[in-house]
LUMLONU-516779 format. One record per residue (C-alpha): residue number from 1; x, y, z. Coordinates in pm, whole numbers, plus 50000, padded with zeros to 5 digits. Layout:
# residues N
seq->NUM; x->X; y->Y; z->Z
...
//
This chain:
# residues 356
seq->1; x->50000; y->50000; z->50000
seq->2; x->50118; y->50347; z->49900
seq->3; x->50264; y->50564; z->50169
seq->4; x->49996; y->50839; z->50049
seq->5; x->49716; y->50880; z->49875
seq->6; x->49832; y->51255; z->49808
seq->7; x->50178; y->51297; z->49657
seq->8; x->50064; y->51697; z->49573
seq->9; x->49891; y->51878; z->49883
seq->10; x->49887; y->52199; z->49671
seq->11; x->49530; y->52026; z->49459
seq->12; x->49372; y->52042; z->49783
seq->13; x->49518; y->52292; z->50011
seq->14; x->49737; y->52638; z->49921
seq->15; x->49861; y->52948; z->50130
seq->16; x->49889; y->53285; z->49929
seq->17; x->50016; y->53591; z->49999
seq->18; x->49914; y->53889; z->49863
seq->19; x->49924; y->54330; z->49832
seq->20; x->49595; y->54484; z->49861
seq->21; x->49483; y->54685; z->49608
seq->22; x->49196; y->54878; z->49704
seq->23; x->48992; y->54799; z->49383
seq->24; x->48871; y->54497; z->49275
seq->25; x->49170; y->54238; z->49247
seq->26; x->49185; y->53864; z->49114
seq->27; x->49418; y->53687; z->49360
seq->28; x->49567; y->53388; z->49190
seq->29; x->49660; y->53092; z->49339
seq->30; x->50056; y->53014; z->49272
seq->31; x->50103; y->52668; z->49374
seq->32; x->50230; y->52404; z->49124
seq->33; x->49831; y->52339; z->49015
seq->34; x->49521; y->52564; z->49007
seq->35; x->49283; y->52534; z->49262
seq->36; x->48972; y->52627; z->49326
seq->37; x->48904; y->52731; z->49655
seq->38; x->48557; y->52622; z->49867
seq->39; x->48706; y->52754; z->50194
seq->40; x->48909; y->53074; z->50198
seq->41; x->49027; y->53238; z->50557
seq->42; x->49187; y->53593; z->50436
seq->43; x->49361; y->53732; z->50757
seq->44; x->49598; y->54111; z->50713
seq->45; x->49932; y->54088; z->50814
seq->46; x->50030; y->54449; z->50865
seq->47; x->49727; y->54597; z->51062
seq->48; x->49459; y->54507; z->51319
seq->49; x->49154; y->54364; z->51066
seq->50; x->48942; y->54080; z->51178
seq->51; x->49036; y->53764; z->51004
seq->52; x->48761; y->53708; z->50707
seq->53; x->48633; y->53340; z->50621
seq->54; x->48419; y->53219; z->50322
seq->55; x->48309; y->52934; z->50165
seq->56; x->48153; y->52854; z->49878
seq->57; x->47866; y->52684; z->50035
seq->58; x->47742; y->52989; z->50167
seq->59; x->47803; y->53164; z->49894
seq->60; x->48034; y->53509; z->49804
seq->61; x->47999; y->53844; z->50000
seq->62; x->47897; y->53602; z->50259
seq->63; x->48168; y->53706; z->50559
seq->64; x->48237; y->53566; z->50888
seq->65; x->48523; y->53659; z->51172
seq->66; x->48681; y->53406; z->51404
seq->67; x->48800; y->53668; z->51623
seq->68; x->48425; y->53766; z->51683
seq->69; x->48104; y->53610; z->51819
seq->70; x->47934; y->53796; z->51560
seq->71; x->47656; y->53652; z->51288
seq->72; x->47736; y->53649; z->50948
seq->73; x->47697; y->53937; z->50764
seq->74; x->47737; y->54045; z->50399
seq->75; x->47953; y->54283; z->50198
seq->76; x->47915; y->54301; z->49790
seq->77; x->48296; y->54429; z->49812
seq->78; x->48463; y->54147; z->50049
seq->79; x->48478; y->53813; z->49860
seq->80; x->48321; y->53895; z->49528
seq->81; x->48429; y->53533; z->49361
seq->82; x->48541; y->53171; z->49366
seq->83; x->48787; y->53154; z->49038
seq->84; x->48934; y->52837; z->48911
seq->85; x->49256; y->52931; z->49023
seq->86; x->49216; y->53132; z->49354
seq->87; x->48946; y->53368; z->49427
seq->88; x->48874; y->53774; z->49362
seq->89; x->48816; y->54035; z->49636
seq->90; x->48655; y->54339; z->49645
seq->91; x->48685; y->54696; z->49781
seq->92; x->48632; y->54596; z->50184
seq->93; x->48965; y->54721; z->50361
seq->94; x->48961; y->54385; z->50582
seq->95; x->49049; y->54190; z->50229
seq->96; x->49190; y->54450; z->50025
seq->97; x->49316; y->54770; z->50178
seq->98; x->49553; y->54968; z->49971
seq->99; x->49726; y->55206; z->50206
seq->100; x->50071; y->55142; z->50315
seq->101; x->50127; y->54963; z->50647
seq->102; x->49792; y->54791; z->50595
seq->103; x->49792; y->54623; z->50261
seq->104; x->49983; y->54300; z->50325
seq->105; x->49762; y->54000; z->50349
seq->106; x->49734; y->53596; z->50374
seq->107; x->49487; y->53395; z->50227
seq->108; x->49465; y->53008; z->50337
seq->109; x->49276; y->52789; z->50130
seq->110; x->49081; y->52474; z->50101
seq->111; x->48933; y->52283; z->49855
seq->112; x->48583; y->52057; z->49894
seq->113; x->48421; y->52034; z->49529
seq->114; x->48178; y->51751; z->49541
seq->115; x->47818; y->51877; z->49628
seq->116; x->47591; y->51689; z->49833
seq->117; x->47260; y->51712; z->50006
seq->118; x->47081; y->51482; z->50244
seq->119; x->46744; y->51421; z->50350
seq->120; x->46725; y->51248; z->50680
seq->121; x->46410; y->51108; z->50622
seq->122; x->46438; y->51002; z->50319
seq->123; x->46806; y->50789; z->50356
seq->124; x->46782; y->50752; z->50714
seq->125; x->47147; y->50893; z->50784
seq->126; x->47072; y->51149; z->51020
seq->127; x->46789; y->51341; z->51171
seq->128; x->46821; y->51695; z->51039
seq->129; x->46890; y->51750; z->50639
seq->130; x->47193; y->51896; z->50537
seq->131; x->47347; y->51987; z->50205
seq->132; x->47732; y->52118; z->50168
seq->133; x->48053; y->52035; z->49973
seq->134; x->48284; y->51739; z->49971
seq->135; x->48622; y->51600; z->49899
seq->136; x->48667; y->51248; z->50078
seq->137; x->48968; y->51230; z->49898
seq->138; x->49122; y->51497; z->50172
seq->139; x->48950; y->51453; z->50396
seq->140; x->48716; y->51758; z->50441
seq->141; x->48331; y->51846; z->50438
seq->142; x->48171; y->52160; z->50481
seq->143; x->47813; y->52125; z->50579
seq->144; x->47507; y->52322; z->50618
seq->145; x->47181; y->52326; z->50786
seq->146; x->46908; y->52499; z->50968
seq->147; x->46845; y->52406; z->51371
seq->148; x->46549; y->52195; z->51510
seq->149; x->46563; y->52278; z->51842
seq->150; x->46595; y->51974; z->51951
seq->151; x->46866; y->51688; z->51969
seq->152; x->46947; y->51506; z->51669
seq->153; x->47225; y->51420; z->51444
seq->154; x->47335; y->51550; z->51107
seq->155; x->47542; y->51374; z->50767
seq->156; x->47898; y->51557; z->50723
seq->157; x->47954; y->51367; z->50430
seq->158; x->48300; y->51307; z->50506
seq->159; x->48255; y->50942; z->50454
seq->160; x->48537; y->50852; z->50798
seq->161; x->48545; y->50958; z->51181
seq->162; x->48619; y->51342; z->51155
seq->163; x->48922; y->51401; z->51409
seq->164; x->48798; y->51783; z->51419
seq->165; x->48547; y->52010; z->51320
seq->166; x->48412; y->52399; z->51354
seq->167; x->48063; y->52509; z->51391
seq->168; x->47888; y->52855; z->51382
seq->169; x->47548; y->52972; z->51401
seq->170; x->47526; y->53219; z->51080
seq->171; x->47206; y->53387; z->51208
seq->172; x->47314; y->53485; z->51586
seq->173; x->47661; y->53608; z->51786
seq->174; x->47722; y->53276; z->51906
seq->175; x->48073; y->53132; z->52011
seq->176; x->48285; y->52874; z->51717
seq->177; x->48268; y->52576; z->51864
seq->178; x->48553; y->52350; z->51811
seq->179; x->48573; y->51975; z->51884
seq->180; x->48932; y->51830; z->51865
seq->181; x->49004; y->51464; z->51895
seq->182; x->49251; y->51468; z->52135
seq->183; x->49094; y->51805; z->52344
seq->184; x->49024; y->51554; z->52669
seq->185; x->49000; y->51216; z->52743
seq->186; x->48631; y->51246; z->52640
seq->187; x->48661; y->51518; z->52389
seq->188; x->48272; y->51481; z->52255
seq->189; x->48235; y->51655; z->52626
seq->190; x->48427; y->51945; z->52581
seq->191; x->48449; y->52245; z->52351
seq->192; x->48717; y->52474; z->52219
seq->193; x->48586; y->52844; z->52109
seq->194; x->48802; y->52954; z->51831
seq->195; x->48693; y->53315; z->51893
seq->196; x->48828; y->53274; z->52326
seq->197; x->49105; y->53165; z->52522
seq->198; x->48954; y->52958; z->52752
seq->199; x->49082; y->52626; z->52880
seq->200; x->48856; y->52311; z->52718
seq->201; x->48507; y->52346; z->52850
seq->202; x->48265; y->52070; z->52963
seq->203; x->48024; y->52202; z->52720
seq->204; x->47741; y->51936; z->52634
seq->205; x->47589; y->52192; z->52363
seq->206; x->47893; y->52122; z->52080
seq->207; x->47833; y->51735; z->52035
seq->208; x->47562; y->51612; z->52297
seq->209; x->47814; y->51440; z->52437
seq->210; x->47840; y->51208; z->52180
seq->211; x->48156; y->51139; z->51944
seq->212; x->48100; y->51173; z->51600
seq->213; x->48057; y->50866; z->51367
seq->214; x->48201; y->50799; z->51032
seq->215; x->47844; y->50941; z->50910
seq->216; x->47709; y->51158; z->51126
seq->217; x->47801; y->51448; z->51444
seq->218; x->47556; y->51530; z->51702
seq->219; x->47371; y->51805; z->51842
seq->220; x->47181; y->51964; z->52145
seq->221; x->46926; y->52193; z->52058
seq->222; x->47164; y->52481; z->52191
seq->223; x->47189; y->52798; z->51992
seq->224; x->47555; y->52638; z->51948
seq->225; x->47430; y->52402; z->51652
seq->226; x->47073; y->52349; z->51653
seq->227; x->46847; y->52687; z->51746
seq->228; x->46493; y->52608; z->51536
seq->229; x->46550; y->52802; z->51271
seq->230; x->46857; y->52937; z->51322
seq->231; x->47124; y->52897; z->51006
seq->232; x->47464; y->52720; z->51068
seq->233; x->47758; y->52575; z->50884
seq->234; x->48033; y->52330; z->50987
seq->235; x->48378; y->52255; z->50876
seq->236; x->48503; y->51915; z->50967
seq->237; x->48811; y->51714; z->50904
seq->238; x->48939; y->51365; z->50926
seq->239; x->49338; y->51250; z->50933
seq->240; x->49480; y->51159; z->50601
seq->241; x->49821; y->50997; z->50611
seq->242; x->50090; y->51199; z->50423
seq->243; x->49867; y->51497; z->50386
seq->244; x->49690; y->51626; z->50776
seq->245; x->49719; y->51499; z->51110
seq->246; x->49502; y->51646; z->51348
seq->247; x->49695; y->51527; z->51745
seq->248; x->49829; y->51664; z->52034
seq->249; x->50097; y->51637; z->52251
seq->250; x->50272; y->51715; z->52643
seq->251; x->50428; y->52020; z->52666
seq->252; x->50783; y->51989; z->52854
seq->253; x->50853; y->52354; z->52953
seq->254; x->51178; y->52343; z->52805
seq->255; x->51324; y->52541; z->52516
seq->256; x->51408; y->52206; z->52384
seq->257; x->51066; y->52095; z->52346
seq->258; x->50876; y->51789; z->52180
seq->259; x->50894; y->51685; z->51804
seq->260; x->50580; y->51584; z->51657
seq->261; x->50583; y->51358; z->51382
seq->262; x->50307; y->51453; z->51125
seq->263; x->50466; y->51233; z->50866
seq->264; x->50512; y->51508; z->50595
seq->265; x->50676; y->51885; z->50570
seq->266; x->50386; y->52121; z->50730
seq->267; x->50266; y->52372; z->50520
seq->268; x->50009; y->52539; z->50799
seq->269; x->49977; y->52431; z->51147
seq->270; x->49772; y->52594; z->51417
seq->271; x->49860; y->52510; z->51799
seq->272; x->49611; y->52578; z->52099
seq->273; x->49724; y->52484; z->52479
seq->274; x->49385; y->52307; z->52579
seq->275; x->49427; y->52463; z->52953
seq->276; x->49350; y->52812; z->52796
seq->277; x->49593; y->53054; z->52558
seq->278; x->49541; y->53175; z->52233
seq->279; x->49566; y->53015; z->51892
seq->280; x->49833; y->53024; z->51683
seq->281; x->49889; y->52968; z->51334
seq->282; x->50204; y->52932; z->51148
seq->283; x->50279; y->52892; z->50746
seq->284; x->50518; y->52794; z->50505
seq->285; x->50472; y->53116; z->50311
seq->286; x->50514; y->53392; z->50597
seq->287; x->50811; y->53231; z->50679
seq->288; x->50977; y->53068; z->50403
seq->289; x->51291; y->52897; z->50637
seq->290; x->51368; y->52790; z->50986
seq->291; x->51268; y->52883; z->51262
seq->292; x->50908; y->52961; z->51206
seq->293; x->50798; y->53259; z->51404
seq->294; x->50576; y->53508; z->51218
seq->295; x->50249; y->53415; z->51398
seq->296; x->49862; y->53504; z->51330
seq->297; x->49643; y->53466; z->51625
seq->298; x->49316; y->53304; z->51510
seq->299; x->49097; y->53462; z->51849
seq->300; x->49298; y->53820; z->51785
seq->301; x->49234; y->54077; z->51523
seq->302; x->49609; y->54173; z->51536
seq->303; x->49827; y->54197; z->51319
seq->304; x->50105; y->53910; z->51249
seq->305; x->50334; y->53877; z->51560
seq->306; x->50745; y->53824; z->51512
seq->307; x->50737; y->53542; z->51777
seq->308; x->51132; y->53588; z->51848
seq->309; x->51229; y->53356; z->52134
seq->310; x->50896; y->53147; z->52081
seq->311; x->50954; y->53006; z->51756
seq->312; x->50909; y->52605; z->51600
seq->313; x->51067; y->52457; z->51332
seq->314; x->50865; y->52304; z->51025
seq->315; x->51098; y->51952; z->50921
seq->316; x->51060; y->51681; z->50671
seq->317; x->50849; y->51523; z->50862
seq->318; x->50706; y->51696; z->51133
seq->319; x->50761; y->51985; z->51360
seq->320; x->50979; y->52056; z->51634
seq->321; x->50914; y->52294; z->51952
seq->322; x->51192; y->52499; z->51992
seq->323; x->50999; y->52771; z->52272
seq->324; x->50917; y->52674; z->52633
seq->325; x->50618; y->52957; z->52608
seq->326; x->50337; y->52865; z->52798
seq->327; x->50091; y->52916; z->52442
seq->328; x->50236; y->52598; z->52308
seq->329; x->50489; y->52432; z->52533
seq->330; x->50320; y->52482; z->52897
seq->331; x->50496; y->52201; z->53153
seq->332; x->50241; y->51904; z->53154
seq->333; x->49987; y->52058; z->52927
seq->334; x->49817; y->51918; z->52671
seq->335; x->49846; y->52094; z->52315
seq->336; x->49618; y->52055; z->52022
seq->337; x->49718; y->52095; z->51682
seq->338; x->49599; y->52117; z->51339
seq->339; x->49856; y->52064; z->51033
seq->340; x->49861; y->52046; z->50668
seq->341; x->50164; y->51975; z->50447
seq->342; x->50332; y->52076; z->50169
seq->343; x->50506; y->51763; z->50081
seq->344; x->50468; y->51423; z->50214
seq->345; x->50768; y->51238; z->50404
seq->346; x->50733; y->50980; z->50106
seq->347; x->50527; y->50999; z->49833
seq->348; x->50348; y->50721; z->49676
seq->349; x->50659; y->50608; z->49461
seq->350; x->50852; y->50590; z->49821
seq->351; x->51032; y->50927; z->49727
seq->352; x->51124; y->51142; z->50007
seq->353; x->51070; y->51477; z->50075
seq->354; x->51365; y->51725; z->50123
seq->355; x->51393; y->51948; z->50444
seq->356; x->51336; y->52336; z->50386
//
């Protein structure tokens, strides 16, 4: 059996950087194959903007803010388009700002593709219809439906276990609710809030303390997930070897800290201490060699943050902690991450990846 199933991450997952403009401006995608985007997080560098996320399931102009409890709202001059090869942005200064000192921004991006839609009742998967995008192939869904108020479960389409997934209510200022795999000993009773810094909370309304199956996720009837009426969407992952691994590990307090083996060169990886800090996300792009430190806080509109003296380094075939800061090497915590590469350890011919 092949090492990977995905010898080229860059069909299914791509950072770009790019200047804002001020004026409507086609960002193009500039890894080795185009790519069209269904998920695209658009975060400035240079200046204090909230980060920006869209998908394709919910449709352009269609704008949400991790940094915020806030409902989704809707700007014609945000994201204006999902192109074959990356995606156009409008006017809005939190996408496209033009002045100097605020213009520099990141885009990460994910592709789904596939569209589905199911009706509980009619296959019996599930209790509450959903429709959304696909790609089983890596390993992500993004799913939508409208709340019952009442417990039930709902098809994510992914087709295995998801390891994590995000939801947030689109029609109220609700916390995103994150459920990572490795969160607690009994993650389906805790949550993560993307938007906080709070330590895992014994939170029944993410998953009804239930763990998600290779078909469906549960839900309360909490304004979390499942408010009658109410409008959501979900992004959810599972693990696929060579390409993301979704894990944690102990933190040692030590400058010298872990190594953890993803089993290919990270291209993005976001860390969260599970006993409360903030979340940080590191790239491939922002910084191109070792040691990684230009870091974007996921719960902070800042801008990016020189991490000097809190840095990791991005290897062949994993990542090593080189920072004994408390945000992700606290003594005896436990540390969630998220990671997707850029190259496999060994691709499906049993060729290895290089080192940056």
């Amino acid at each position: 059996m092949a090492y990977t199933t995905i010898d080229n991450p860059e069909l299914y997952f791509q950072t770009k950087l790019y200047t804002g403009t001020g004026s409507s401006n086609a960002i193009t995608l500039d890894g080795s194959e185009n790519m069209q985007p269904d998920w695209v997080w658009i975060k400035c560098r240079d200046d204090s903007h909230n980060h920006q996320v869209f998908d394709s399931v919910r449709g352009v102009h269609k704008r949400m803010r991790t940094d915020t409890t806030g409902a989704e709202t809707e700007s014609s001059e945000s994201l204006k388009s999902f192109d074959s090869n990356g995606f156009t942005v409008g006017t809005q200064a939190n996408v496209n700002a033009s002045a100097s000192g605020d213009n520099s921004f990141v885009s990460w991006n994910w592709k789904a593709g596939t569209s589905f839609s199911n009706d509980a009742s009619a296959t019996s998967v599930g209790t509450i219809d959903s429709s959304g995008s696909t790609n089983q192939t890596a390993g992500f869904s993004i799913v939508s439906w409208t709340g019952t108020g009442s417990a039930g479960t709902v098809a994510h389409n992914l087709g295995s276990v998801p390891e994590w997934y995000i939801i947030k209510n689109r029609s109220d200022a609700n916390n995103w609710a994150v459920y990572h795999q490795k969160s607690n000993a009994n993650p389906e009773q805790y949550a993560l809030y993307l938007d906080g810094d709070s330590a895992a909370t014994d939170d029944s309304g993410l998953a009804n303390d239930t763990a998600p199956t290779s078909t469906v996720f549960s839900l309360t009837g909490s304004n979390y997930g499942n408010k009658n009426t109410y409008t959501y969407i979900g992004y959810f992952f599972n693990e696929v070897k060579g390409y993301s691994k979704f894990g944690s590990y102990e933190g040692n307090g030590n400058a010298d800290g872990p190594f953890i083996y993803l089993g290919f060169r990270p291209a993005w990886c976001m860390f969260r201490n599970t006993t409360g800090d903030k979340w940080s996300i590191y790239d491939a792009k922002r910084s191109t060699s070792n040691v990684v430190d230009d870091n974007i806080r996921a719960n902070l509109s800042d801008a990016e943050v020189d991490q000097a003296g809190k840095e990791v380094d991005f290897l062949s075939n994993g990542i090593k902690i080189r920072t004994n800061s408390g945000e992700w090497n606290g003594n005896g915590n436990n540390i969630v991450f998220f990671a997707f590469a850029e190259a496999p350890f060994t691709n499906s011919s049993g060729v290895p990846c290089n080192a940056r």
